[in-house]
C-alpha positions as CSV (number, residue, x, y, z in Angstrom):
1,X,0.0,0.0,0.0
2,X,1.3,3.8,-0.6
3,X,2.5,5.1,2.7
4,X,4.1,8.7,1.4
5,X,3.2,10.3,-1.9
6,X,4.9,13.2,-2.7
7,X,3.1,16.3,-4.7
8,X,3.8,19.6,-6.4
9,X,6.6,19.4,-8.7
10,X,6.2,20.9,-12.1
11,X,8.0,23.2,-14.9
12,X,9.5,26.6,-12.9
13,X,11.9,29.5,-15.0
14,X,14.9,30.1,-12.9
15,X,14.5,32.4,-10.0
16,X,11.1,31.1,-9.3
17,X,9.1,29.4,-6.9
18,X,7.5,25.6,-6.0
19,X,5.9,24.2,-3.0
20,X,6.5,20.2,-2.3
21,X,4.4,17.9,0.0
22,X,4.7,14.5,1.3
23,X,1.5,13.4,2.8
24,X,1.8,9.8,5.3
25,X,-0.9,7.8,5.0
26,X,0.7,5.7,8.2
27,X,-0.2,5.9,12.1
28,X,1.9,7.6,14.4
29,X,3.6,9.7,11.7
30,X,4.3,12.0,15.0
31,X,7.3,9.8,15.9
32,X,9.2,10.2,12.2
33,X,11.8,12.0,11.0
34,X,11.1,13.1,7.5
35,X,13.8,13.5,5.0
36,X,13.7,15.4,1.3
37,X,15.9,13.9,-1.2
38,X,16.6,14.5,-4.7
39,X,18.1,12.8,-7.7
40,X,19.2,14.6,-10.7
41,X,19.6,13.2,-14.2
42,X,22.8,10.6,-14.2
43,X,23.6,11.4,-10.4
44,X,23.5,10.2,-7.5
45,X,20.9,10.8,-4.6
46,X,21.3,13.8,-2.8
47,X,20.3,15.1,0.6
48,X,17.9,18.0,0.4
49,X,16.8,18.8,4.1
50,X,15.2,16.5,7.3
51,X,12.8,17.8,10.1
52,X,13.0,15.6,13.0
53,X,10.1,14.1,15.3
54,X,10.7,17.5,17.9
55,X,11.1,20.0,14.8
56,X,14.8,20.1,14.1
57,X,15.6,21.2,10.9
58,X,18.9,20.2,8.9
59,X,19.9,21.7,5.3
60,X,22.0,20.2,2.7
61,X,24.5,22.9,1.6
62,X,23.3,23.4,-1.5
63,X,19.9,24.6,-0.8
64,X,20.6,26.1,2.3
65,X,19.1,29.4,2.4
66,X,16.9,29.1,-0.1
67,X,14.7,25.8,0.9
68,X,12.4,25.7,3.7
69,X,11.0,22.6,5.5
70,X,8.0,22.3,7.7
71,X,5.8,19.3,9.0
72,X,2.4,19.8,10.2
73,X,1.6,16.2,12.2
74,X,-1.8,16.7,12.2
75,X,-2.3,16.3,8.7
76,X,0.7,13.9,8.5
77,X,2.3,16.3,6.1
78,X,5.9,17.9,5.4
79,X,6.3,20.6,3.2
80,X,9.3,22.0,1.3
81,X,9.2,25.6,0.0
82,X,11.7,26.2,-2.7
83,X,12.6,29.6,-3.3
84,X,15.2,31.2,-5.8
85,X,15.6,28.0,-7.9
86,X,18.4,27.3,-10.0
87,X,18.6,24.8,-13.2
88,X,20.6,22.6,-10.5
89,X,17.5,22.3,-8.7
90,X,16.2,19.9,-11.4
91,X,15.5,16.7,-10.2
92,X,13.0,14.0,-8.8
93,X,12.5,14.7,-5.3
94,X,12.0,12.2,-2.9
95,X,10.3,11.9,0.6
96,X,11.6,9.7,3.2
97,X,10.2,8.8,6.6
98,X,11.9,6.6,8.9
99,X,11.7,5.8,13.2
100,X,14.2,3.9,15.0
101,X,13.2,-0.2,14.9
102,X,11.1,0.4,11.8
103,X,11.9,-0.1,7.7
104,X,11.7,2.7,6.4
105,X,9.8,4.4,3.7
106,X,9.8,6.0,0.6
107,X,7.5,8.0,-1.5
108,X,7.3,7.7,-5.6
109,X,9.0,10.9,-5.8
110,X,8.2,14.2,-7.7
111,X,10.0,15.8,-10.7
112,X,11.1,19.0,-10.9
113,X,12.2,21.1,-13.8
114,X,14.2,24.7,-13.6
115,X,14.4,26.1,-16.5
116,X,13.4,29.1,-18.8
């Protein structure tokens, strides 16, 4: 069964905007970390940002600054705002949600495309 589907990826000109979700369709989503990922053409996965189970945020370097990650466990969503995008951006982005003593899981992923 789907567990994580990821939304909101799309066509964006350079310098522009997009929104991402990951919705859990899994109890207890509370206790997860949730990870963003991404994988660009011919490359290898890349960490994007993670929101721990108490709300700490990390960045990878590259979109530090310009990403923003938030989780709202009531409707067993993270978000990631993407701001100031750059044709390096493009990629399929991936949701990952994982809890100590439990497999964890991955969404389908989402593309996105930065270009003008």
């Amino acid at each position: 069964q789907v567990q994580l589907v990821e939304s909101g990826g799309g066509l964006v000109q350079p310098g522009g905007s997009l929104g991402l979700s990951c919705i859990a369709s899994f109890s207890q989503f509370t206790f997860y970390r949730v990870f963003w990922y991404r994988q660009a053409p011919e490359k290898e996965l890349e960490f994007v940002a993670a929101i721990t189970s108490v709300g700490q945020i990390y960045y990878g370097a590259s979109v530090e600054g310009r990403f923003t990650i938030s989780r709202d466990d009531a409707q067993k969503t993270v978000s990631l705002q993407m701001t100031n995008l750059k044709p390096e951006d493009t990629a399929i982005y991936f949701c990952n949600a994982d809890r100590m003593g439990w497999d964890p899981l991955w969404g389908q992923g989402t593309r996105v495309t930065v270009s003008s």
